[in-house]
C-alpha positions as CSV (number, residue, x, y, z in Angstrom):
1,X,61.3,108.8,96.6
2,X,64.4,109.8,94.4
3,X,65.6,108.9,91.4
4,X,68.8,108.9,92.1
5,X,68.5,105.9,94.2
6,X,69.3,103.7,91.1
7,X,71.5,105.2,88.4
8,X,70.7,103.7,85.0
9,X,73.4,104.2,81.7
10,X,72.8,102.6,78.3
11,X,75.5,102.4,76.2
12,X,76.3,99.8,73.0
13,X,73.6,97.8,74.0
14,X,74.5,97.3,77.8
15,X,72.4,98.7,80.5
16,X,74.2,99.4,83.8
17,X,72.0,99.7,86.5
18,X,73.4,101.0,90.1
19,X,72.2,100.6,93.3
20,X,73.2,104.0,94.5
21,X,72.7,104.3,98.6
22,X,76.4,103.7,99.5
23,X,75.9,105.8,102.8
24,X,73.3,102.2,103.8
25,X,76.0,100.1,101.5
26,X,72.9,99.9,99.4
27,X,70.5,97.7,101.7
28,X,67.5,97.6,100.1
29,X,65.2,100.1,101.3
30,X,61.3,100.8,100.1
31,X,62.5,103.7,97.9
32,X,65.2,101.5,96.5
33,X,63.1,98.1,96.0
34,X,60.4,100.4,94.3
35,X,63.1,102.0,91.9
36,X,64.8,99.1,91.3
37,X,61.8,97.2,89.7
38,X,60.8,100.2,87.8
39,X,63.8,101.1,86.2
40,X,64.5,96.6,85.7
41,X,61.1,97.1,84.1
42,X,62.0,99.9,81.7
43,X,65.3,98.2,80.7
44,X,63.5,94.9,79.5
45,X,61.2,97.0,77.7
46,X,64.4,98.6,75.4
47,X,64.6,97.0,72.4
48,X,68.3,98.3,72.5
49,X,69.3,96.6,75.7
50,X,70.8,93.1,74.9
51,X,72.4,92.6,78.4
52,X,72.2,94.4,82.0
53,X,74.9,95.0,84.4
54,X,73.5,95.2,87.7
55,X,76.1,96.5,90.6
56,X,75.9,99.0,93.6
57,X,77.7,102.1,94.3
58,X,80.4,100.3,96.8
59,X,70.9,87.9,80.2
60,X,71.9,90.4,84.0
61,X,75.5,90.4,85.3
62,X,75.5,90.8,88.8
63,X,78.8,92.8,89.6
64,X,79.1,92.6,93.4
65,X,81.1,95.3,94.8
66,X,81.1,95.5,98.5
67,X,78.1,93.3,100.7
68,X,75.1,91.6,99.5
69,X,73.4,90.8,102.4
70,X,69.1,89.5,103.0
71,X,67.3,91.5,100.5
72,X,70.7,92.3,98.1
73,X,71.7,89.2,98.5
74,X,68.5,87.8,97.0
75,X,68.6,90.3,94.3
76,X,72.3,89.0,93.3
77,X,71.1,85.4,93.4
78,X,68.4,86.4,90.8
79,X,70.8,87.5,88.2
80,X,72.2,85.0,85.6
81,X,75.9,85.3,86.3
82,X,78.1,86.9,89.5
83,X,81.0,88.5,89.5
84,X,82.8,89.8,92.6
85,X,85.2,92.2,93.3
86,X,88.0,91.1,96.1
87,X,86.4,93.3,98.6
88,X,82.5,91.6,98.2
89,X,81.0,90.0,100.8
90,X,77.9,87.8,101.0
91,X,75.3,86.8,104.2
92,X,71.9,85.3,104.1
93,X,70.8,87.6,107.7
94,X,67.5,86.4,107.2
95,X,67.4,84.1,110.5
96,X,68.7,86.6,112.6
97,X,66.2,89.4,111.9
98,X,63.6,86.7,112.1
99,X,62.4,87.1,108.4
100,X,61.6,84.8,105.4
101,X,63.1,84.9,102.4
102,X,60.4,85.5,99.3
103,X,62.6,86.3,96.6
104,X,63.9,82.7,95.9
105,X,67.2,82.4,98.3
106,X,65.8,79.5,100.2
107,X,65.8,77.4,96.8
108,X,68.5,79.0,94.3
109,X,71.3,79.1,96.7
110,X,71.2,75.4,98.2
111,X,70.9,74.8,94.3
112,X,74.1,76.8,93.5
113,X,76.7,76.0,96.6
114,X,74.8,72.6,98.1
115,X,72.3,72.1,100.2
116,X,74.9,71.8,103.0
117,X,76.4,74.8,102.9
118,X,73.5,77.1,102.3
119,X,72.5,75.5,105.0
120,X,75.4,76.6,106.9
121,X,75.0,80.3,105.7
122,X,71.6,80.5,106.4
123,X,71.9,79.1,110.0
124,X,74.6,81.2,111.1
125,X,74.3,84.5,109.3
126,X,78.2,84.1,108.8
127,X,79.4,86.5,106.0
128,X,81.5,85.1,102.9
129,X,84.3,86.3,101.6
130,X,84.7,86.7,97.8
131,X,87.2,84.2,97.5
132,X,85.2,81.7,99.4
133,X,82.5,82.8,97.2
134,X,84.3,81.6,93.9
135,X,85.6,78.2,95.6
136,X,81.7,77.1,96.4
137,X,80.9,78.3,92.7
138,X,78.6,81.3,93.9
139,X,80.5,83.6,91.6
140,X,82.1,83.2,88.0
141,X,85.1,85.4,88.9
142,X,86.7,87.6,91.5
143,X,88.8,90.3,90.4
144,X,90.0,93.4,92.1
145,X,87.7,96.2,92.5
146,X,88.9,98.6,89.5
147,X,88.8,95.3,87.1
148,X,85.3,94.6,88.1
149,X,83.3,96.8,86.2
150,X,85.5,96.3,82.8
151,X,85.3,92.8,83.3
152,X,81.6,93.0,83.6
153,X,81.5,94.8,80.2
154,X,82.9,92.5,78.7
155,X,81.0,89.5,79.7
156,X,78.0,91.7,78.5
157,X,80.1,92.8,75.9
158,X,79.9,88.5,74.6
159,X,76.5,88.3,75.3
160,X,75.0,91.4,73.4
161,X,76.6,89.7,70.2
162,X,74.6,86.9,70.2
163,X,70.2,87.1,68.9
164,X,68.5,88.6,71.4
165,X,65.5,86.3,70.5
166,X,67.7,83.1,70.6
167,X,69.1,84.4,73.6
168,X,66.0,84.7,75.5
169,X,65.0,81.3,74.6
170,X,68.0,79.2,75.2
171,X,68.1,80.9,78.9
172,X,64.3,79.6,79.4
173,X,65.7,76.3,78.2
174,X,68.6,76.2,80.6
175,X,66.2,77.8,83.2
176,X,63.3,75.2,82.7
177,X,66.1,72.4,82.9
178,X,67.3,73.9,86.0
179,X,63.9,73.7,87.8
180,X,62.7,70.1,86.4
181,X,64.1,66.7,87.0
182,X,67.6,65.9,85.1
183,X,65.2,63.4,82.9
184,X,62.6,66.1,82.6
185,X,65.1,68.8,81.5
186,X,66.6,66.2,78.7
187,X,63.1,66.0,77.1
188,X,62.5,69.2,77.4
189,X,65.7,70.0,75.2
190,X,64.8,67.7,72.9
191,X,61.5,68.8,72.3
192,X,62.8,72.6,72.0
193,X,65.8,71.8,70.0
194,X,64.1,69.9,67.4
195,X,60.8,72.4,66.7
196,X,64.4,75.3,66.9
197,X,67.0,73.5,65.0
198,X,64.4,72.5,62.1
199,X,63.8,76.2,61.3
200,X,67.2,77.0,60.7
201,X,68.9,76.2,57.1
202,X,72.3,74.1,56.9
203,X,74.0,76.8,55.3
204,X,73.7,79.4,58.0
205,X,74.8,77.5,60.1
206,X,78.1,77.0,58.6
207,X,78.3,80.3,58.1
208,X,78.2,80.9,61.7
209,X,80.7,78.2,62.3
210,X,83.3,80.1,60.1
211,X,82.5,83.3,62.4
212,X,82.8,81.1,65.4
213,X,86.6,79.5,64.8
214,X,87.3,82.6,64.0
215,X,86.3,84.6,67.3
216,X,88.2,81.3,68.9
217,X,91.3,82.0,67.4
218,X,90.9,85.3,68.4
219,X,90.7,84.3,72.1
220,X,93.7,81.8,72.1
């Protein structure tokens, strides 16, 4: 197995980890699967890291560059938010090479596009085109392949300003939510915001505001 499979570069807080096989456009092979979680494993263990960028060669960012397909395209649903270039292409092949999915696919995608039309994908194999992809709500954004990556930093950019530790918990909340009932998941919140919000002192939390309409008028 080589390292060199997945590239890995840590700068200001933002891991970006490659999948580097663009001769297979990066279909996840044993080498690569193995790597993957390895070097996944050593980012989350870097107190420095405060948001991963995970794309291919051709909270995570997936930044989808060229086809996500079975296996990749589990491993894109997995991350938190998509991003596509205009040349990305997705496929759930699963059906056609007579295999189950066991990452999560069968669940997360009929929970992100409609039960419908992950219904449709899975029992074709049809691929979808990026813009396709962003009009079902599959990805955030599509932008053209030498914006991707930029645009990616910057998302990550956002994210690795807020706490890490608030971070973390407020995507188990939204996660949580997510797999629970609608009434579940509003109980849920409030059980987490009060025990959360009762630690925290009136007067940081103006501070913050001040920071906040700041940043805002900023991004007008």
């Amino acid at each position: 197995m080589h390292d060199d499979v997945i590239l890995c570069e840590v700068a200001d807080g933002i891991a970006v980890v490659t999948l580097n096989r663009p001769q297979a456009m990066n279909a996840l092979n044993r080498a690569l699967r193995s790597r993957l979680a390895e070097v996944m494993r050593q980012v989350d263990a870097d107190a420095s890291v405060r948001a991963v960028i995970l794309t291919g060669a051709g909270a995570v960012i997936g930044a989808i560059n060229g086809v996500a397909i079975t296996g990749g395209f589990e491993v894109a649903l997995a991350c938190d938010v998509l991003v596509a270039s205009t040349s990305a292409r997705f496929a759930d092949t699963h059906a056609r090479v007579g295999i189950v999915p066991g990452w999560g696919l069968s669940q997360k995608l009929s929970r992100m596009i409609g039960i419908s039309r992950a219904k449709e994908l899975a029992f074709t194999g049809n691929f979808l085109d990026a813009a396709t992809a962003l009009a079902w709500g599959l990805v955030n954004h599509v932008v053209s392949p030498e914006e991707l990556l930029p645009l990616a930093r910057k998302l990550a950019g956002d994210m690795a300003g807020i706490d890490p530790a608030f971070l973390a918990n407020y995507k188990r909340l939204i996660d949580d939510g997510y797999a629970a009932s609608f009434g579940e998941g509003l109980v849920l919140e409030a059980q987490r915001s009060s025990a959360a919000n009762a630690a925290v002192a009136p007067e940081e939390v103006e501070a913050r505001r001040a920071a906040v309409q700041e940043r805002g008028r900023g991004q007008g």
